[in-house]
Structure formats: C-alpha cells, structure tokens
TILO-321379 format. One record per atom (N, C-alpha, C): residue in three letters; y negated, z, x. Coordinates in steps of 0.05 Angstrom, whole numbers, plus 5000, padded with zeros to 4 digits. Example, Ala and Ser with C-alpha at 12.3 -4.5 7.8 and 13.67 -1.06 7.14 Angstrom:
ALA511451565264;ALA509051565246;ALA506651565264;SER504551425257;SER502151435273;SER499951575258;
***
This chain:
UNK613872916626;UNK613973196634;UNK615773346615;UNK617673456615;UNK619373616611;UNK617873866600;UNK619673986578;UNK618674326566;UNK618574456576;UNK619574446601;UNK619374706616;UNK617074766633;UNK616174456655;UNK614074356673;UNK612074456643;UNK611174336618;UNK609274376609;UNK608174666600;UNK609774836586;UNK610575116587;UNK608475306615;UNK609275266636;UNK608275356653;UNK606075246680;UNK604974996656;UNK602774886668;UNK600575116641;UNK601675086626;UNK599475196597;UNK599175516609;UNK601375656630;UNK601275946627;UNK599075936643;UNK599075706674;UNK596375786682;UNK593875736677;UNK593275666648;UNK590975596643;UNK589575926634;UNK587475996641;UNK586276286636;UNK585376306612;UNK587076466591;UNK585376596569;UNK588076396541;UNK589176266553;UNK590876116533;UNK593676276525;UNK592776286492;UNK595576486483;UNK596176286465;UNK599376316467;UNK601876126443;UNK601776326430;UNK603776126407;UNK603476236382;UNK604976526384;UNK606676506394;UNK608376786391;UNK606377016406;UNK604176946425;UNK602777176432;UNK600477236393;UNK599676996388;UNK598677076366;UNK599577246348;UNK601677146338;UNK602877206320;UNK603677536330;UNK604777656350;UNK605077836360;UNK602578066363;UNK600177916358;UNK597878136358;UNK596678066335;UNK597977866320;UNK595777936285;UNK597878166276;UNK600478196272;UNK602178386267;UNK601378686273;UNK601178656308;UNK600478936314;UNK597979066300;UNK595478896293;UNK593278886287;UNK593779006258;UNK594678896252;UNK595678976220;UNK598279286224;UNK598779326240;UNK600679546243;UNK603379536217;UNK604279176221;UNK605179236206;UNK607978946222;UNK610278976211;UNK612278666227;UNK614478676200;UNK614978456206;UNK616878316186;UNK619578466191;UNK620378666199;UNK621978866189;UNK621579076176;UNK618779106168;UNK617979356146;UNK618279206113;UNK619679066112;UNK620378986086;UNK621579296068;UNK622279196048;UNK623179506032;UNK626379356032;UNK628379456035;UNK631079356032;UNK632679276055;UNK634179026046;UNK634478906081;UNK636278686072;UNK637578476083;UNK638478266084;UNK640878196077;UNK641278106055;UNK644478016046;UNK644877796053;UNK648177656058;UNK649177456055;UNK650277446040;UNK651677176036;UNK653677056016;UNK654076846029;UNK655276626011;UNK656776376019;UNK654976116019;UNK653076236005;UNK650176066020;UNK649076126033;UNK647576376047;UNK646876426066;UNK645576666063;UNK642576736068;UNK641676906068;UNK639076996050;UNK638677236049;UNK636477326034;UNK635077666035;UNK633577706023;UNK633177996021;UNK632678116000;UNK634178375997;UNK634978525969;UNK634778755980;UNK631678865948;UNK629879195962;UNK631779235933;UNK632479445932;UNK634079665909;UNK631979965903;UNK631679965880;UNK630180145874;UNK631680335848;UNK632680525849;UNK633380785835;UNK632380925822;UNK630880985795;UNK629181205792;UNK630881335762;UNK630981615768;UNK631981765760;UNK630881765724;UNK632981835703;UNK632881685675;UNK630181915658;UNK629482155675;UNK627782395670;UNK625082335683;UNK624782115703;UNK622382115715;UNK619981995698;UNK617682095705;UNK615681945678;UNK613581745689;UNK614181565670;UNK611781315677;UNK609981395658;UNK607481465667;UNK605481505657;UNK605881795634;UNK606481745610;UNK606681935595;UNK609282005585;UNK610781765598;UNK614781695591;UNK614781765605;UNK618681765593;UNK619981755613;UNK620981555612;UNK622681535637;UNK623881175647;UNK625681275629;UNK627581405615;UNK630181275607;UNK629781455571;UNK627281285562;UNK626081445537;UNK627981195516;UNK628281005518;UNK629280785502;UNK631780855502;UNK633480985515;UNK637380975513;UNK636981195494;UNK634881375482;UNK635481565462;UNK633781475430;UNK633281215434;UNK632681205402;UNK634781015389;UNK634180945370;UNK635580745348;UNK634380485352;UNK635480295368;UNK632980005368;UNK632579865339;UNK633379905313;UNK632279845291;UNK629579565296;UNK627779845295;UNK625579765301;UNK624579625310;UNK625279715339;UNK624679425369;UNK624979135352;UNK627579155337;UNK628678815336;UNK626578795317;UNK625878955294;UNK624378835275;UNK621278745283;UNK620778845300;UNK617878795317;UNK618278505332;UNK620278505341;UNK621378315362;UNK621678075345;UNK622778035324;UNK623577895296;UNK627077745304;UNK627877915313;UNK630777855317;UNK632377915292;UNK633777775279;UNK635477875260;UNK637478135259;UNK639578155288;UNK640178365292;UNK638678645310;UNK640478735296;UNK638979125298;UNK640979355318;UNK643279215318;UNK644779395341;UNK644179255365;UNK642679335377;UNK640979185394;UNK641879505420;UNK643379405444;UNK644579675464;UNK642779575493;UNK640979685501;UNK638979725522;UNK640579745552;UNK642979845544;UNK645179905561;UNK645879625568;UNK646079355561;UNK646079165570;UNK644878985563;UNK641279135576;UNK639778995574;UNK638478895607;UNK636978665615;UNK636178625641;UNK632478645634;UNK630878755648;UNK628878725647;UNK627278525672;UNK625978295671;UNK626078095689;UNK622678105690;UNK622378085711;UNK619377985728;UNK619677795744;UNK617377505753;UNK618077375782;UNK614777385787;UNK615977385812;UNK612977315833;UNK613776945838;UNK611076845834;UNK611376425835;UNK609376395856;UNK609976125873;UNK607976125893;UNK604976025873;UNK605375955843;UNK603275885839;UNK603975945809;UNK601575995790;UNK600676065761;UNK601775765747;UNK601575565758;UNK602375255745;UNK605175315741;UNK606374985732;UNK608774955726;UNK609474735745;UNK611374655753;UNK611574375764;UNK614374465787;UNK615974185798;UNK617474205813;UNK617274325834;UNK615474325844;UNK614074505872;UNK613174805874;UNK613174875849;UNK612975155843;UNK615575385854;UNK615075435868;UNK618375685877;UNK617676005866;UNK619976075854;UNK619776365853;UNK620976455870;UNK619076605883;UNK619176745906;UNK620477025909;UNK619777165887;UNK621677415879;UNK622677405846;UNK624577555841;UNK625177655815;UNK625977945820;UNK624478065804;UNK625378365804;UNK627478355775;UNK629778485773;UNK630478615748;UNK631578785743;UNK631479005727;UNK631679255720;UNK633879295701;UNK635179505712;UNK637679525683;UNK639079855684;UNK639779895674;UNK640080175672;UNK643380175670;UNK644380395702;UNK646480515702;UNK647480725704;UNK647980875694;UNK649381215689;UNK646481255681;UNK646981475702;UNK643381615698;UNK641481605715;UNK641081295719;UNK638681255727;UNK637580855720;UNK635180855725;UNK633980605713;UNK634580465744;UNK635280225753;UNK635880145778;UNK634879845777;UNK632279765797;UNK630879575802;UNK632179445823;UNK632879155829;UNK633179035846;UNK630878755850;UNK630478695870;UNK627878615869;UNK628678285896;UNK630278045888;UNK630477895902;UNK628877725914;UNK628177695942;UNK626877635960;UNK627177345975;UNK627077135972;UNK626476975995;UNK624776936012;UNK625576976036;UNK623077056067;UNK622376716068;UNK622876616061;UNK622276276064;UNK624576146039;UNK623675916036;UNK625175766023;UNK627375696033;UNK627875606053;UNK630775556050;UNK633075786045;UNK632576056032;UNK634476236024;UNK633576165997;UNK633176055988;UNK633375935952;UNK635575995939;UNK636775865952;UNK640375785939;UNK642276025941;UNK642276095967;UNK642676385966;UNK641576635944;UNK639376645943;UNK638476815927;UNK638876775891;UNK638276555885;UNK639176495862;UNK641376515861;UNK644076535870;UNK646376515866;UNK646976735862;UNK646276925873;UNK646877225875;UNK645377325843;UNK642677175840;UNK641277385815;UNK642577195797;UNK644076975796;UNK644876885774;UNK647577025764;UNK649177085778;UNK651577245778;UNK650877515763;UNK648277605767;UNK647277915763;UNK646077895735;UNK645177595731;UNK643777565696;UNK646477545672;UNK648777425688;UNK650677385666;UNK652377575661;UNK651177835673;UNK652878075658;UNK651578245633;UNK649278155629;UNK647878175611;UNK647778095585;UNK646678175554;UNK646178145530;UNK644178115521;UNK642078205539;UNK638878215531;UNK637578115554;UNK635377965547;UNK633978005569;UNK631478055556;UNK629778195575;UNK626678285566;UNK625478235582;UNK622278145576;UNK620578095605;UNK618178055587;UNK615578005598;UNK612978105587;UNK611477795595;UNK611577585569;UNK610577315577;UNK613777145587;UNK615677225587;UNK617777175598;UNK618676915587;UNK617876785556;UNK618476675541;UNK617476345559;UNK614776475560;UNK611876155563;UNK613476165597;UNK612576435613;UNK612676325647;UNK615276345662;UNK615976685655;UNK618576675672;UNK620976525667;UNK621276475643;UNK624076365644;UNK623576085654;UNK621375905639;UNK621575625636;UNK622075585680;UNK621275745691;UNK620575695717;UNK623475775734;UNK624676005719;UNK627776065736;UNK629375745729;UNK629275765711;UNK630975565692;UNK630175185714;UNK627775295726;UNK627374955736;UNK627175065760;UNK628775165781;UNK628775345807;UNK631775295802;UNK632775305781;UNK637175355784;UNK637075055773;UNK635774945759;UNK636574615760;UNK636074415775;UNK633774475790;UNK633574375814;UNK635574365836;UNK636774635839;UNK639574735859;UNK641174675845;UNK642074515825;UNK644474445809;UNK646174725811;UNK645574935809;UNK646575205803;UNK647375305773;UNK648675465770;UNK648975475745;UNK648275785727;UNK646575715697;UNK644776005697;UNK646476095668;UNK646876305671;UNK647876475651;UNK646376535635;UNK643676545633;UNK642276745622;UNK642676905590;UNK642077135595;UNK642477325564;UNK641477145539;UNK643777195521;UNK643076965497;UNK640877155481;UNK639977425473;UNK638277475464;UNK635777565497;UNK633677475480;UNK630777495494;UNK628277585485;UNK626877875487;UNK625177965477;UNK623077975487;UNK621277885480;UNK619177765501;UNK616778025485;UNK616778205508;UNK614378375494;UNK611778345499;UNK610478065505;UNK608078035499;UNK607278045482;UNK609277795469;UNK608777645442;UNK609678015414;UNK611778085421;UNK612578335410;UNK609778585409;UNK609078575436;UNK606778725431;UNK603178755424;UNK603578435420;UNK602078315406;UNK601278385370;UNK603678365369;UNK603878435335;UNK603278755325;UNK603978975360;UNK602979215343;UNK600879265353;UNK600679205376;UNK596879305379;UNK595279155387;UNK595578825370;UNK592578705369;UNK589678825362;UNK587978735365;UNK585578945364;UNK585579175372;UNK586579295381;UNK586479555390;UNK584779585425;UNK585379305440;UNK584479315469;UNK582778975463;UNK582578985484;UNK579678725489;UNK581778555498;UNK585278575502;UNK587378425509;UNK590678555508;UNK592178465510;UNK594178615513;UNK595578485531;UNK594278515553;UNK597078435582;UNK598078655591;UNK600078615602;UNK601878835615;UNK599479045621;UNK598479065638;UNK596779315659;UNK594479385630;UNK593179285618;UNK592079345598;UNK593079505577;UNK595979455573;UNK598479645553;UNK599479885573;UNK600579775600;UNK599980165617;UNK597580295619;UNK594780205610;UNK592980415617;UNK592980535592;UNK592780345563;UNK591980565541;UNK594280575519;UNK597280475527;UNK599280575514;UNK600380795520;UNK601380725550;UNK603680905572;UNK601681075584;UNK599281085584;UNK597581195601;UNK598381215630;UNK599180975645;UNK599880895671;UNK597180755683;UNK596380935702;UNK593980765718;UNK595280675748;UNK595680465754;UNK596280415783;UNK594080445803;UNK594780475820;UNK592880465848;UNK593180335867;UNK590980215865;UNK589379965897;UNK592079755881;UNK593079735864;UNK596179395853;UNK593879205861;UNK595879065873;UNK595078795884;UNK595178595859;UNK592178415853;UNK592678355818;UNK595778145815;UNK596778075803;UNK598677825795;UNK596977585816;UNK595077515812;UNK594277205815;UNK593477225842;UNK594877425857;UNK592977485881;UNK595977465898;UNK598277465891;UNK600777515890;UNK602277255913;UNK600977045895;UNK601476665914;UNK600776835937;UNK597776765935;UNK596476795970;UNK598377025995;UNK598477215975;UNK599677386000;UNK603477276007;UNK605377195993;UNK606477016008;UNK606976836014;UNK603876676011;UNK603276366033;UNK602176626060;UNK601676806059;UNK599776946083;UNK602777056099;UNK605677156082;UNK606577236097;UNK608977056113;UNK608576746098;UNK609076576112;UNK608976546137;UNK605976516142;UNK604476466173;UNK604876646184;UNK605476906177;UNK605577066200;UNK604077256194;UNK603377306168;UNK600377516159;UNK602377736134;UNK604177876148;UNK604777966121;UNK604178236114;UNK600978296120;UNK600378576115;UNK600078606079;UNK600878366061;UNK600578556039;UNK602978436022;UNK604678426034;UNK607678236023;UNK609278516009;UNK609278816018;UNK609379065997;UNK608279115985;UNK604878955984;UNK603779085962;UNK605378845939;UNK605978665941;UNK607278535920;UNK610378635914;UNK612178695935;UNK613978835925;UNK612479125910;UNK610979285905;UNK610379535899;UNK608679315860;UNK607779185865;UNK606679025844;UNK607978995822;UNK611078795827;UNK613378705811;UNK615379045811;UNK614379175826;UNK615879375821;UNK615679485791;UNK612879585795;UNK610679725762;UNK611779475741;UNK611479285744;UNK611979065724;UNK614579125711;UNK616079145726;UNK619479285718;UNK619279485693;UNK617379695714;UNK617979945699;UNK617079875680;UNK615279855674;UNK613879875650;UNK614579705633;UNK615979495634;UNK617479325612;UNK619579545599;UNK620979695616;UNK623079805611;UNK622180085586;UNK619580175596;UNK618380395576;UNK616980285553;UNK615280035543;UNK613979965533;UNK616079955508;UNK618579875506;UNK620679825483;UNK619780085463;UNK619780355483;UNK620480645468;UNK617480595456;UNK615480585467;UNK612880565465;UNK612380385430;UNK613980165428;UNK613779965399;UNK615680115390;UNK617280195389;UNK618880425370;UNK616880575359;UNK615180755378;UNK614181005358;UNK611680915343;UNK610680675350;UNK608380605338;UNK609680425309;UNK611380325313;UNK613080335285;UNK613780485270;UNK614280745277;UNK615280945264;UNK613281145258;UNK610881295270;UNK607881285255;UNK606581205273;UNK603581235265;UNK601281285285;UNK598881385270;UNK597181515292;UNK594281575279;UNK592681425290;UNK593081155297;UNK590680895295;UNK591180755269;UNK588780685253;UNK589380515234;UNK590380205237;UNK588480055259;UNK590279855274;UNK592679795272;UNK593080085288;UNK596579975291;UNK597780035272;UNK597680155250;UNK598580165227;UNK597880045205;UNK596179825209;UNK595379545193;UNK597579385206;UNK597679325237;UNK599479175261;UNK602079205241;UNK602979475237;UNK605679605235;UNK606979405200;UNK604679545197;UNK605279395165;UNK605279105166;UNK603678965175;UNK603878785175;UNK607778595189;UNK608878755201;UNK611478695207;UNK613278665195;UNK612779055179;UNK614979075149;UNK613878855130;UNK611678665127;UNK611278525107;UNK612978305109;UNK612578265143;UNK613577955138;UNK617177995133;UNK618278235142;UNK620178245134;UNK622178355116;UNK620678345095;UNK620578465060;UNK621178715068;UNK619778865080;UNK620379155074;UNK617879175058;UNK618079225033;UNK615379205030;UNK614379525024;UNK615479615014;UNK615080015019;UNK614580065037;UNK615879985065;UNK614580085093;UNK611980015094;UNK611579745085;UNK608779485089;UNK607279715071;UNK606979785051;UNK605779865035;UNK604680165040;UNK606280335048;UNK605580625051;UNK604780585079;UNK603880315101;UNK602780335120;UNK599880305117;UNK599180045101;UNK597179985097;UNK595680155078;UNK596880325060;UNK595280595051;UNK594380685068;UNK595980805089;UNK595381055105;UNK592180945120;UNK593380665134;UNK590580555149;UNK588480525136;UNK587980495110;UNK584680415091;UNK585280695088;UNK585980895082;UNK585081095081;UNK583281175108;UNK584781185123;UNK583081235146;UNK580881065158;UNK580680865145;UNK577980635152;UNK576280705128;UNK576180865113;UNK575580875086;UNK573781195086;UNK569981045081;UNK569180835065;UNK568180705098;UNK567080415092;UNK567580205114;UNK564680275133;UNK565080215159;UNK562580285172;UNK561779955180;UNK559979915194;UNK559979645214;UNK562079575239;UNK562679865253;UNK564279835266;UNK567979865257;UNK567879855226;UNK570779855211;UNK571179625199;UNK568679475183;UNK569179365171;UNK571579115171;UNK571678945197;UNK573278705201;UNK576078895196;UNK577079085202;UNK579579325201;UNK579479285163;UNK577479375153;UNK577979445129;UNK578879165103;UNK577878945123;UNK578078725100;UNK581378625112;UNK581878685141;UNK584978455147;UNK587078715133;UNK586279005135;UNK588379195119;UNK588879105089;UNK585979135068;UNK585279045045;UNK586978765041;UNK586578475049;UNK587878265046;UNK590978335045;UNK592478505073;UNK594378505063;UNK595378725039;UNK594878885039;UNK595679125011;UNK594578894990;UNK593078784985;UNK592578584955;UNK594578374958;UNK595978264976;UNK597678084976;UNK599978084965;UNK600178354981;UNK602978484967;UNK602978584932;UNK600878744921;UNK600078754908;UNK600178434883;UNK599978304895;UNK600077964880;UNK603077964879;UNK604477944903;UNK606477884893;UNK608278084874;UNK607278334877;UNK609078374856;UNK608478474829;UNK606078274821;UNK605178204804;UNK603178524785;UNK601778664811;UNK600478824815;UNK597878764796;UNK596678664785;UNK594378554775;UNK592778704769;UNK591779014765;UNK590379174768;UNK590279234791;UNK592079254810;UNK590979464834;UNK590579254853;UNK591878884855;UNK590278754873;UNK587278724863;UNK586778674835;UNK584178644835;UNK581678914838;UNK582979084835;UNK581479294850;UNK581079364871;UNK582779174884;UNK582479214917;UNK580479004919;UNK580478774911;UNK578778524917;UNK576078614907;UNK574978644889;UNK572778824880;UNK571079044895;UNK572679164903;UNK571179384931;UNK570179254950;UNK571979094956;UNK570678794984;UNK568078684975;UNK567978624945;UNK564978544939;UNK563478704937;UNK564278984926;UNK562279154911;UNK561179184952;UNK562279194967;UNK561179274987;UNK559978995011;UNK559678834994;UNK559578585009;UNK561678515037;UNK563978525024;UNK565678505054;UNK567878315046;UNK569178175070;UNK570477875062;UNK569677645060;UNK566977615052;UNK565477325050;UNK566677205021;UNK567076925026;UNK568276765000;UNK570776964994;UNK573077065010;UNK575877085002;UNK575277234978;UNK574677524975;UNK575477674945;UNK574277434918;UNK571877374928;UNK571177234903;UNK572176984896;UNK573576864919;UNK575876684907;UNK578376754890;UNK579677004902;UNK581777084896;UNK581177204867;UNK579177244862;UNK578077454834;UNK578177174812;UNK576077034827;UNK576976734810;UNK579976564807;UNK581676574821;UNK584476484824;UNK585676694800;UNK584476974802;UNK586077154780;UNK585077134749;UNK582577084745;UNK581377054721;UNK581576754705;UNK581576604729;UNK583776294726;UNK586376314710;UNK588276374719;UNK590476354707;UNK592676544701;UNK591376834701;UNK592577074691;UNK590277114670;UNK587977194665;UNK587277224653;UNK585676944627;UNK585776804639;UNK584676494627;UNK581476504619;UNK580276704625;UNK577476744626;UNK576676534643;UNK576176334636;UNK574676114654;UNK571576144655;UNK570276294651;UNK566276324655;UNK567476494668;UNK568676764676;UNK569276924694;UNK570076764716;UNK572176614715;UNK572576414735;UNK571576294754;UNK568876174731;UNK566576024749;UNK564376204758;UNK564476444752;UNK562276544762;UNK562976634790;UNK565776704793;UNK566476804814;UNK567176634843;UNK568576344824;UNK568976124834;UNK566076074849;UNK563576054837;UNK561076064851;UNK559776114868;UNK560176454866;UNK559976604878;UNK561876554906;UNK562976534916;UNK566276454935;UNK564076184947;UNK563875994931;UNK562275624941;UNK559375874956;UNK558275934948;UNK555676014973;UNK556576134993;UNK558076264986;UNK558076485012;UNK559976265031;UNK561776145024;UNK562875825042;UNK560775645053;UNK557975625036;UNK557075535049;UNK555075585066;UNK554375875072;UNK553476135087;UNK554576055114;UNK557576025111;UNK559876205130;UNK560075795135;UNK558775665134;UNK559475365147;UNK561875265138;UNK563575315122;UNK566875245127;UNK566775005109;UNK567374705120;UNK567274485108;UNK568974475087;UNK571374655098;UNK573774555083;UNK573874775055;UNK573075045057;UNK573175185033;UNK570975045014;UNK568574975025;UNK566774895004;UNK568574704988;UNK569574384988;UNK571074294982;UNK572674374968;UNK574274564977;UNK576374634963;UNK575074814937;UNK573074984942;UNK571675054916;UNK570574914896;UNK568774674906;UNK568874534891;UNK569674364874;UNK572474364887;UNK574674274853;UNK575474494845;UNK576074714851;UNK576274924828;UNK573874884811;UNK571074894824;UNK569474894800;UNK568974664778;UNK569874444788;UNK570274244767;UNK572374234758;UNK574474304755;UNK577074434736;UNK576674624719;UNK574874784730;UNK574175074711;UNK572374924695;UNK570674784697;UNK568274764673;UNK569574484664;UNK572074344672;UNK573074224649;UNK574874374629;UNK576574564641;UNK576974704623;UNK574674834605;UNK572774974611;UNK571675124594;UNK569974894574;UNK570274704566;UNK568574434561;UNK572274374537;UNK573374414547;UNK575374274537;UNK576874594519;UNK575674844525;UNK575875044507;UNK573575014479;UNK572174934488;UNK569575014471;UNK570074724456;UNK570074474461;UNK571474364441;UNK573474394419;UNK575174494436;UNK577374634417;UNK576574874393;UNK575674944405;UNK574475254385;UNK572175174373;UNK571274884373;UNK568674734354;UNK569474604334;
***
C-alpha cells in the first residue's frame, strides 16, 4: 500500500488525529507557535540559526544600577579582586557570556543550546542571544558566535571558568571549528566569592541580584529547569522556550553590573564582612595598608563580640594578627590573640600562637607550656587529631628545653 492509499484510509477512521493536527492544537492551546521566538533567523555558509538582539540603553537601571555603571570607574580594583596581574583592564572590549546546556553534566552529548553575550557599543549595553531551533544549526551558530568572541579582550561570565567555557570549548571541537576565545577571563563567581562570602547562605548569580543589585526577577524560569523546556520545545511544546530566552537574558545583565558592584565594595562598605572579604584581598596582594585599615574598620564594628559576631570577630582578628606577625608587630599581634582568650574565642588558635610567640621571641618556655597546654585541650575539645599531635611535640620540645634551661642555670 502506497502513502497515499494509507494516508486516506487513516482519514476515515473517526476521531484519529496526526501529528500535525496535534501538534497544531497543543500550540494553539498554549497560544503560543514557533514564530513567537524573540529575533528571527540568520544564515551563513553553514546554514541556519536564530539571533534575538537585545539593546538596553547605558542609563537604564538593573535593580539599583545602572547598565553602563562599569565604563565610568577605574577597573584597578576589579583585577585585584579578580587576581589578574594587570589593571588597565577596558570593559569596552569586554564580552559578557551565559549558555543554556541541554544538561547540568559534562560529556560529548551535552549541546549548548543558547549563548547569550553582552558587550557594550556607543551608548548602549547590546545582548545577542544565539539560538539553535534543533541541532543540526550547531555549526552554523557556532561559527557566527565564534567570529563574535574573537573581537574581544575579556571575557566575563558567572561560573564561566568550571561550566561555560569547558562546554563551548567541547561543542567547537567536536565541529572541528575554530575558537578564539578572549585571552583574559574573569570569572565572577569565584571573584565574588572573595567579597561577599558570609554575607548570604550562597553566592550564585540570583542570590547576588537580590541582596547586592537589589534585582528581584519575576515568575525566571530556574537554570535547571532550562534542559526540560528545550527538550519540550523540541516536540512541539514551546510554551516556555522565552521564558529561557528572558532567563539568559537577566544572566547577561547582571554579569555586566555586578563588576561596578566589586568595585565599590572594594573601595568601602558598611558590612564588616565585606570589609574583612575586602581586606582579606589587599592581604594577599601586599597591599598591606589597604589590608590593614580594612580589617580595623570591620573589628571595630564587630566589636565587643556577640554570639551572633563572634565566627566574624575571630576570621577578622586572625587576619589583622597575621599581618601584625609579619611585620614583626609583637605587641599588637599579641594583644589581639589575648582578647580571643580573654573572651574565650578561637579555640586552640590564640593559645597556640601566644605559645609560638613566648617560644621563640620571647624564650619564656613555662609561658610556652602553659599556653602550649592550654591550645592541647581545647584540640582535644574541638576533636582535631592532627593539632593534638602537633601540640604535643611542641610540648615535649618546650619542657626539654625548659629541663635543659634549668640544668644550665644549676
């Protein structure tokens, strides 16, 4: 029987709909068809794809920003947060990158399905947001955003380091395509990690727009919810394939504002956090005056310690006494380590470090061991296999020394 004889044996069967009647009333049902995409369809010399362009003016405000708050500071900062060696760091050719993946894993079978990236021209921030309606516009589409990454100097993206790149990067080697990508890469997870740890119960993107940027989205379709809807708009279901373009959209922006956002929290703040965070940056990168007049400001303001300060007051304390050590501070680290006990705070650390100082700056060895002692219980309070140990040969060093003083002076 022939397609055509079968075709119109099936029409007269009563109540029997093909796929195209389906498909034609889950759409309507949804009031929604695969031409309400945002954008519309490019070619090239591979073939085809779809490219939504998004414009937003350099005055408009995300949340408490504005989109084009970063082309008016000094990036200094940024890099030193970022831990890039250079500091003329120009935003002006920078790409800000998001992808939507059919899946959270890694592996050959994984496709990115969209890449949004963001870059700023004249005066305005300008999102392009590349689309494959199916896989076979792969090659197409990557060819076009690869062309679009190699005009670039920066790239920025949020996790970009661990997911997005490793996954573009095995999407253009797979296509034996070839990827330009920006030789510097600022990955402001890991960047915004360093200034406002503790400060939230996490720091993922949407957790840093509600209580950085003060950006609340409405009804965002989550990330992990992102696969399903285009395996749904695969089949023919694509009532929420804009909420994922509208998804990677916010992702954009907000990479693009969060930069200005680690600038000013570098430059002051009135959380102690982030001004323990802050210091803690200038430390690692010998600024140590910045490091230092930060971590004042914060124990001041944690200061005197509550229950709900205390963990704040001992990681501020550790670092101001560190610094303090090294530069050979010996009154004012040990007066910092001293407050930690006088107030029972730290556990073993101050009373190790008090013993480490009366060890071998001061050579008071019964000071040593009392403190040294003191440090072995509270280790073995706090379970830690490995400090007990390690106390315990300080304390048998100390009382051979003090054994091998008192001989001497006999």
């Amino acid at each position: 029987m022939n397609r055509d004889a079968l075709r119109e044996r099936l029409a007269k069967i009563e109540g029997l709909k093909t796929g195209a009647d389906l498909l034609r009333e889950r759409t309507e049902q949804k009031n929604y068809t695969t031409d309400a995409l945002p954008g519309a369809e490019v070619a090239n010399d591979s073939g085809t794809y779809h490219l939504a362009e998004t414009r937003i003016a350099l005055d408009v405000r995300h949340g408490d920003f504005q989109v084009g708050a970063l082309l008016e500071i000094v990036p200094d900062k940024i890099a030193l947060a970022a831990r890039l060696e250079l500091s003329d760091l120009n935003f002006r050719s920078a790409v800000f990158l998001d992808t939507e993946t059919t899946s959270l894993e890694s592996g050959a079978g994984v496709h990115v399905f969209m890449i949004g990236v963001g870059f700023f021209e004249k005066d305005a921030f300008v999102v392009r947001q590349y689309f494959m309606r199916n896989p076979a516009e792969e090659v197409a589409m990557l060819s076009d955003l690869g062309e679009l990454l190699a005009r670039f100097e920066i790239a920025v993206s949020f996790f970009g380091k661990n997911f997005d790149l490793p996954r573009i990067v095995d999407r253009f080697n797979i296509n034996r395509l070839p990827l330009n990508f920006p030789p510097v890469h600022i990955d402001l997870c890991h960047t915004g990690r360093r200034i406002w740890k503790g400060l939230f119960g996490n720091c993922q993107l949407q957790t840093l727009e509600r209580g950085i940027l003060k950006f609340v989205r409405s009804d965002d379709l989550p990330g992990a919810d992102c696969p399903q809807a285009y395996f749904n708009y695969l089949r023919g279901f694509p009532s929420r394939i804009n909420d994922v373009f509208e998804h990677n959209l916010y992702d954009v922006i907000s990479m693009a504002v969060l930069p200005w956002a680690i600038d000013q929290a570098m430059t002051d703040s009135d959380r102690a956090l982030v001004l323990a965070n802050v210091a803690r940056v200038y430390a690692e990168a010998d600024r140590t005056e910045a490091a230092v007049g930060r971590y004042e400001m914060a124990l001041e303001m944690l200061w005197p310690p509550t229950p709900r300060t205390q963990a704040a007051v001992v990681m501020v304390t550790k670092g101001l006494a560190a610094i303090c050590w090294r530069q050979e501070d010996w009154e004012r680290a040990t007066r910092l380590w001293q407050e930690l006990v006088d107030h029972n705070l730290g556990g073993a650390y101050p009373h190790e470090r008090l013993a480490i100082y009366y060890e071998h700056t001061e050579h008071d060895y019964e000071m040593a061991i009392e403190r040294a002692r003191d440090a072995y219980g509270f280790a073995v309070r706090e379970g830690s296999e490995s400090a007990q140990v390690a106390l315990r040969v300080r304390i048998q060093r100390l009382e051979a020394k003090c054994a091998a003083a008192e001989a001497a002076g006999g």
